[in-house]
C-alpha positions in Angstrom: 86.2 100.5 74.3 89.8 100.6 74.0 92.5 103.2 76.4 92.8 104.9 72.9 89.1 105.0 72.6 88.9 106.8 76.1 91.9 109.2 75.7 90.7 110.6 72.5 87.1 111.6 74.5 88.7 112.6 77.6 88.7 116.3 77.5 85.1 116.3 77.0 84.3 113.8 79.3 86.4 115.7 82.1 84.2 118.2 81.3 81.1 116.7 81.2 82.1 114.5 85.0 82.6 117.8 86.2 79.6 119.5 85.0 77.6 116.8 86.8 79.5 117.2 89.7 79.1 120.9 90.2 75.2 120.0 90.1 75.3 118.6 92.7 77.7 120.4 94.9 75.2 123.3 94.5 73.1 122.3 96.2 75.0 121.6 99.1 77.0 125.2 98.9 75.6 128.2 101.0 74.8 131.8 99.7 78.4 132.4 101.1 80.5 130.1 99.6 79.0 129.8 95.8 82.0 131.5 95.0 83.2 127.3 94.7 81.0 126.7 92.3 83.0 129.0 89.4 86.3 127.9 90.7 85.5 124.0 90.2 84.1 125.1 86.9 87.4 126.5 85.9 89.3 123.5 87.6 87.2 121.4 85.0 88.6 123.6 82.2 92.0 123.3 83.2 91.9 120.1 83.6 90.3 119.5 80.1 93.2 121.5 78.6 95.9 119.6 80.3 94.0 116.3 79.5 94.5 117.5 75.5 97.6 118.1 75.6 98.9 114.9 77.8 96.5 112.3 76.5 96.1 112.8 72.8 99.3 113.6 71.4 100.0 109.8 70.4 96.4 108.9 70.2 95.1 107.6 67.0 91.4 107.9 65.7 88.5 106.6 68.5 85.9 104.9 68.5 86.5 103.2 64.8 86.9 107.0 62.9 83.8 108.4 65.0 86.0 110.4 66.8 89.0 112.1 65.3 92.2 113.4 66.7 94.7 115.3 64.9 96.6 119.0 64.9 93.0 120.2 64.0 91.2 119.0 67.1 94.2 119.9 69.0 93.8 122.8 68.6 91.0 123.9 68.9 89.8 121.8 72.2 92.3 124.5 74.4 90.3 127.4 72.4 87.3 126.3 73.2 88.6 125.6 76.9 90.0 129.2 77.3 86.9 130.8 76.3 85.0 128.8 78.5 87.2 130.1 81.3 87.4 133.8 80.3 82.9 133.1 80.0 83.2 132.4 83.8 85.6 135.0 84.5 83.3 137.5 82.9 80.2 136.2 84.9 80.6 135.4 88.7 80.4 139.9 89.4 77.9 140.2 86.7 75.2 137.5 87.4 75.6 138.5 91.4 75.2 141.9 90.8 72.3 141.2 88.5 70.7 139.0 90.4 70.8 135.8 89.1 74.0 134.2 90.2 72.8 130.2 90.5 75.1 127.1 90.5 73.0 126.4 86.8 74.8 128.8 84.7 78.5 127.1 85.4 77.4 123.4 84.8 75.4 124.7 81.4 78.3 126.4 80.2 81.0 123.3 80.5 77.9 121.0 79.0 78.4 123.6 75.8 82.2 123.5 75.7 82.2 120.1 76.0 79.4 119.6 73.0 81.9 122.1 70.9 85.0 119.7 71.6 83.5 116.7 70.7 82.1 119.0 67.3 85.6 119.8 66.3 86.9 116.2 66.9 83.8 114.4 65.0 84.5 111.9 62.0 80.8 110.2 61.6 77.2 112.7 60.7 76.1 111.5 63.9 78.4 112.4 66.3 78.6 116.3 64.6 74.6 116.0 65.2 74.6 115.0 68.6 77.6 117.4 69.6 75.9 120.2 67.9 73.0 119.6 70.2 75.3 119.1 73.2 76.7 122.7 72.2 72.6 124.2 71.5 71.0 123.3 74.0 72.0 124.9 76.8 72.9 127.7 75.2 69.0 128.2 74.6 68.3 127.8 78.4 71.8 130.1 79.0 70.1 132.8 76.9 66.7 133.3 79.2 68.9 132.8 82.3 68.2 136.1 83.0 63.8 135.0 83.3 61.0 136.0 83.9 63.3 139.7 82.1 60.8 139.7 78.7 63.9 140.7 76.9 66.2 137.6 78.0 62.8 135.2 77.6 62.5 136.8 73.9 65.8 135.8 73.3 66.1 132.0 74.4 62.5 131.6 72.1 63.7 133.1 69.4 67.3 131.2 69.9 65.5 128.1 70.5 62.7 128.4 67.5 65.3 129.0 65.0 68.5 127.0 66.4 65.8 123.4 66.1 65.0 124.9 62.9 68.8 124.4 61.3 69.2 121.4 62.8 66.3 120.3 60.6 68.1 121.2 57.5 71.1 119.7 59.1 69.4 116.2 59.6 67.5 116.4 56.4 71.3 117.0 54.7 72.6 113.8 56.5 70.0 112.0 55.1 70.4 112.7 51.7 74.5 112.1 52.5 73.2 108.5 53.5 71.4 107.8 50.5 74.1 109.1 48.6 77.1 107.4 50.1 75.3 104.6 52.6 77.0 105.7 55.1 77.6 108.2 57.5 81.0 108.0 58.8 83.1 110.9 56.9 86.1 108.9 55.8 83.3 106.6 54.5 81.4 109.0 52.8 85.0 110.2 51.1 85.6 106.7 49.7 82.6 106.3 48.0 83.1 109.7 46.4 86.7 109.0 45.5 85.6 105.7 43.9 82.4 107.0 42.0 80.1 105.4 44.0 78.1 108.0 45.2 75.2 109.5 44.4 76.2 113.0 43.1 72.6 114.4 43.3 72.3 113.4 46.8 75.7 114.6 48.0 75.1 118.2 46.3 71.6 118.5 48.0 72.8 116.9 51.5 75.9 118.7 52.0 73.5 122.4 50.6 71.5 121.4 53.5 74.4 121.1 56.1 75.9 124.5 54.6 72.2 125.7 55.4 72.6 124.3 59.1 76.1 125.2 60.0 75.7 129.2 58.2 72.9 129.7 61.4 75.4 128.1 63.7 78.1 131.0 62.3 75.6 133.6 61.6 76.0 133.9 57.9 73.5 136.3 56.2 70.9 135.2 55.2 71.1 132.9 58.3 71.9 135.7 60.4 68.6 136.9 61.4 68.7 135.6 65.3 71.9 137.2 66.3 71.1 140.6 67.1 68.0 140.4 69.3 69.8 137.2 71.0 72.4 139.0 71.7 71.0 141.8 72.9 68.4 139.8 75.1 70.9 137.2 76.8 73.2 138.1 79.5 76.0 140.0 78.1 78.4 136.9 79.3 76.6 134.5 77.7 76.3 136.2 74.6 80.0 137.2 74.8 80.5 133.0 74.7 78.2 132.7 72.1 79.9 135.2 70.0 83.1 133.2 69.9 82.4 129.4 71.1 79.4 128.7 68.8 81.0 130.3 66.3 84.1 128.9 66.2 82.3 125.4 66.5 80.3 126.1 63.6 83.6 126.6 61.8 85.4 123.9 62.9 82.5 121.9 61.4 82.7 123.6 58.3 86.5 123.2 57.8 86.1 119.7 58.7 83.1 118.9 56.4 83.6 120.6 53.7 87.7 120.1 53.4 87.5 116.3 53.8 84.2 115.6 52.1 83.8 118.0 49.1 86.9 119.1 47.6 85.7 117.1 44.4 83.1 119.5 44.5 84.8 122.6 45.1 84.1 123.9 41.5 80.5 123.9 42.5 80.5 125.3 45.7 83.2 127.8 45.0 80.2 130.9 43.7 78.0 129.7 46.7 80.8 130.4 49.4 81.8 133.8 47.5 78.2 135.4 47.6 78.1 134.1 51.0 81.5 135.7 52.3 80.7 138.7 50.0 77.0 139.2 51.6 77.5 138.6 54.7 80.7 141.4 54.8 78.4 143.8 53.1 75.4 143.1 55.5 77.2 143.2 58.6 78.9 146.1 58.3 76.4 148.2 56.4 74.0 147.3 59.3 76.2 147.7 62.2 76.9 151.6 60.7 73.2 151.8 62.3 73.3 150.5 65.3 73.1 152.9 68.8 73.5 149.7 71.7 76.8 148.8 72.0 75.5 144.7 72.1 73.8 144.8 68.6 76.5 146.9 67.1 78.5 143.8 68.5 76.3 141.2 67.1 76.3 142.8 63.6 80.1 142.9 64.0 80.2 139.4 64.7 77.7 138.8 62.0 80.4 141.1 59.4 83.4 138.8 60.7 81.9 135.2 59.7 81.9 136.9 56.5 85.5 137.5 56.5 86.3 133.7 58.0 84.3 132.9 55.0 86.8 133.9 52.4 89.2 131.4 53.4 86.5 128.7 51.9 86.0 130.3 48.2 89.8 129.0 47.5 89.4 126.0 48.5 89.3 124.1 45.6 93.0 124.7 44.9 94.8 122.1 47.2 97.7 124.0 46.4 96.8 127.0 48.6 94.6 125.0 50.9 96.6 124.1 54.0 97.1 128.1 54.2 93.2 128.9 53.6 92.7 126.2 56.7 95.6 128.0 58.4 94.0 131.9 57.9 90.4 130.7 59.0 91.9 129.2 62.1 94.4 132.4 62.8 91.7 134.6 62.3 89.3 132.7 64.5 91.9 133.2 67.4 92.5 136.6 67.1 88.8 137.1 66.5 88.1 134.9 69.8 90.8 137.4 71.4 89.1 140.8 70.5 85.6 139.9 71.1 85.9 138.3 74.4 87.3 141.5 75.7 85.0 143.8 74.0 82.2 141.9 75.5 84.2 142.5 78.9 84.0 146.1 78.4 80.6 145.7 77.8 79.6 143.8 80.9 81.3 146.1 83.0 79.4 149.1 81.9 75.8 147.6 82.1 74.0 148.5 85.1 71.5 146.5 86.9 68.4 147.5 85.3 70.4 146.5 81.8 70.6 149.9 80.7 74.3 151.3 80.2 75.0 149.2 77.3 74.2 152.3 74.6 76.9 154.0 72.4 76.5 157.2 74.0 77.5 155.5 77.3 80.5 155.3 76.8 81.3 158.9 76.7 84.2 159.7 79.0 85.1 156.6 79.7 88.7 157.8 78.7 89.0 159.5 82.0 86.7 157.9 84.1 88.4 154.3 83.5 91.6 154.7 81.0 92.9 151.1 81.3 89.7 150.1 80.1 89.0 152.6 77.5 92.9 151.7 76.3 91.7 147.9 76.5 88.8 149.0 74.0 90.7 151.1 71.8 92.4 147.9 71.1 89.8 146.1 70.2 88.3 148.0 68.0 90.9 149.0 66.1 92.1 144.9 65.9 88.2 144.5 64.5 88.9 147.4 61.8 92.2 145.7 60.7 94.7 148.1 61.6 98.9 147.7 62.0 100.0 146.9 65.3 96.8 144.2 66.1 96.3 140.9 65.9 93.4 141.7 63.6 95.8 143.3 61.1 97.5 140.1 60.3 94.3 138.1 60.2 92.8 140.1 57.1 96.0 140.0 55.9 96.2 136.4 55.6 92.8 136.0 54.7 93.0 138.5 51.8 96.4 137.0 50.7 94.4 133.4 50.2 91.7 135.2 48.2 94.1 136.8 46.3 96.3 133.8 45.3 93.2 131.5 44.6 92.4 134.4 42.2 89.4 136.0 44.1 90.7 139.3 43.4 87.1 140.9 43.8 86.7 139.1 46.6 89.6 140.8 48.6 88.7 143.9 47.5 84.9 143.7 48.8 86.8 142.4 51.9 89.0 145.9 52.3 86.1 147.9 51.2 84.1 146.7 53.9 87.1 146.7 56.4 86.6 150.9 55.3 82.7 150.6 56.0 83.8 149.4 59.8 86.3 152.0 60.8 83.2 154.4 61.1 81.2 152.5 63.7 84.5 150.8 65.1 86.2 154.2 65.5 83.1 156.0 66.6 83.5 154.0 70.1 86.6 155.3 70.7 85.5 158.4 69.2 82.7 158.8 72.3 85.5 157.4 74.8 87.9 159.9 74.4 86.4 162.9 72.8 83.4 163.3 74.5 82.4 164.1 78.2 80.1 162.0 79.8 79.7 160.3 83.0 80.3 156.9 82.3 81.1 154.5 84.8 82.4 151.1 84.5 81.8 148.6 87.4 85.1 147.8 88.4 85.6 143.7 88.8 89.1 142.4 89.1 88.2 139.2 87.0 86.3 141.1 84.3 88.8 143.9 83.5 91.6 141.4 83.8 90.0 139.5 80.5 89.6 142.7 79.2 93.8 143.7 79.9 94.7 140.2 79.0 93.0 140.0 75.7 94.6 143.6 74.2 98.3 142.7 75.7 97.9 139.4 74.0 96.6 141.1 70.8 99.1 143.3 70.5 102.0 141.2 71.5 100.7 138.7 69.1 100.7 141.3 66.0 104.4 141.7 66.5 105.3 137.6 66.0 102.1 136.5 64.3 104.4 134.5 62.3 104.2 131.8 65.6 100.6 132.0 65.6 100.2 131.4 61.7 102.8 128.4 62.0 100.8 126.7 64.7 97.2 127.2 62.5 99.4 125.5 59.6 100.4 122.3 61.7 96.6 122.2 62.7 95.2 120.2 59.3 93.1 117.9 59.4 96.0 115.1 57.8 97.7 115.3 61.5 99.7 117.3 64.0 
């Protein structure tokens, strides 16, 4: 192993050294002092970032191509870093007052970021299998955290039944890649396509297979069947990680499978990614319209906004208009990242200990009861609908301009009518907030409204120069920095 080799794992690594060392400082940390145990956590986050941005700049591909590091990678290792820090942010008040605060929860958490950096830096089947189950696994033991609650037990089985299931079809699709190409290695697998070597039956069934595996990982209807009860059965903070780490790991996969691998085949897989954007916008929405508990409205929403992300893959066959279909899938990603991180904030602080709290209805008053947070919501929800002035605005915008311009006119118009579907279950919350009385009460935590304050000034800001944002999601292709 090469210095190259070494800097081009090192954020996960840091993260993974430090994981293992909180383990064991645990266990030597009273009930009075576990407040450590989040703090080195975060350290290990910080760290990670800093390591990406010092180490890797001039570092070429590890590991013989297994690894690869480019504007891509870069960045999204700090997103997944950030959301690991807002996860703990969101946590330390909630699991105390819920009783289950343990040491466990912190070192399971950077095991997951770590399994999603090394996801969005893989170059070989392999290591995207083995990161994927770096990222899985402990979310399935995250989700019951909560045991022996039924409802947090239902949801790690259910997580855990279906999660193994995907990555069956994921393994059976890197099989058929290896009888297709003899190889595994990406860059590998793109020369013998490029030379004609291939086997083209193989490669269409093997990469339907992955798209199979990776839609569960991003909730894609009809894949999207464990979201809502996992969601709601988890603790809220792990499902508020969930909602944006998996997911945005399951994209990065995506962009980088299906943009390095397949654009010979884009003709082909051009319908299959338009009925799955177009379904899973319909289903989402339609469903969430439903919905009375704040956490599956949520879930249904997140389900609605892979839909959207999906778009950006229908045009992809054009490599005229491609660097700015990778470019809106990544800008929307961040602003989604943003928006649900403090909706799920909002969220945590209003569920009481015996988990109820978290209904619709609850949140009547909260307007006067706790503006800044109502204000913070109000945010969100209208960033989720798309409207001027968020940071959600510009990210349909950009999506629907990509449609659009690949000719997916249809496309961007199921998009904006189910952008009209929202506004009534999006608005509704702010709706109950401000225009009903209630007595809502929202557990004040310093940590957990200040990702909720930080999340809608960044939003908002944002939506003024999103211009920046868009520029940085451009350098990030998967060519280089």
């Amino acid at each position: 192993m090469t210095l190259n080799d070494f800097y081009s794992i090192l954020p996960a690594v840091i993260l993974i050294f430090s994981a293992l060392v909180l383990l064991l400082a645990d266990l030597w940390l009273s009930k009075h002092t576990k407040v450590v145990t989040p703090m080195l956590a975060v350290l290990g986050l910080i760290a990670s970032i800093a390591a990406s941005i010092l180490f890797t700049g001039n570092v070429e591909n590890g590991f013989g191509g297994f690894i690869l590091v480019d504007g891509f990678s870069r960045f999204l290792v700090p997103l997944f870093a950030v959301t690991g820090i807002f996860a703990i942010g969101m946590a330390y008040d909630y699991l105390t007052r819920m009783g289950i605060q343990r040491g466990e929860y912190y070192s399971l958490l950077l095991f997951s970021v770590s399994g999603m950096m090394l996801m969005a830096s893989a170059g070989d089947l392999v290591i995207i299998f083995l990161s994927l189950e770096l990222l899985s696994i402990p979310l399935y033991i995250l989700s019951g955290f909560a045991a022996p609650k039924a409802h947090s037990e239902e949801s790690a089985l259910k997580y855990f039944l279906l999660g193994t299931f995907a990555s069956g079809f994921f393994l059976f699709g890197a099989a058929f890649l290896f009888g297709a190409a003899a190889t595994t290695n990406l860059n590998g697998i793109v020369e013998a396509v490029t030379s004609g070597s291939a086997n083209s039956t193989f490669l269409i069934i093997g990469s339907g297979l992955l798209l199979a595996g990776f839609s569960f990982k991003v909730a894609a209807v009809p894949f999207h069947g464990w979201t809502p009860d996992v969601y709601h059965g988890a603790p809220a903070p792990v499902s508020a990680f969930m909602s944006v780490g998996a997911k945005a790991a399951g994209f990065a996969v995506l962009i980088r499978v299906f943009s390095l691998i397949f654009p010979s085949l884009a003709e082909q897989y051009t319908p299959i990614f338009w009925g799955l954007a177009a379904l899973t916008m319909l289903v989402g929405n339609v469903v969430a319209i439903a919905q009375i508990n704040l956490k599956r409205m949520l879930a249904y929403s997140s389900i609605a906004h892979a839909g959207y992300i999906l778009m950006a893959f229908v045009p992809f066959g054009d490599a005229a208009i491609r660097a700015n279909s990778v470019a809106s899938a990544l800008f929307y990603l961040a602003g989604y990242a943003l928006g649900s991180l403090g909706a799920w904030a909002v969220v945590i602080g209003m569920e009481k200990e015996d988990n109820q709290g978290t209904e619709i209805n609850d949140l009547a008053g909260l307007g006067k009861r706790s503006p800044l947070m109502a204000a913070a919501m109000t945010v969100f929800m209208l960033s989720f609908t798309g409207i001027p002035l968020t940071l959600g605005f510009w990210g349909k915008f950009y999506l629907f301009r990509t449609a659009i311009e690949g000719g997916f006119i249809s496309l961007a118009v199921i998009g904006l009518l189910t952008s009209l579907v929202s506004a009534f279950y999006y608005l509704r919350v702010v709706v109950k907030m401000y225009f009903q009385e209630g007595d809502s009460k929202f557990h004040w935590n310093f940590w957990t409204a200040a990702v909720a304050v930080f999340s809608a000034l960044v939003i908002v800001v944002l939506s003024f120069i999103p211009g920046s944002l868009f520029d940085l999601a451009v350098k990030a292709l998967l060519t280089g920095s």
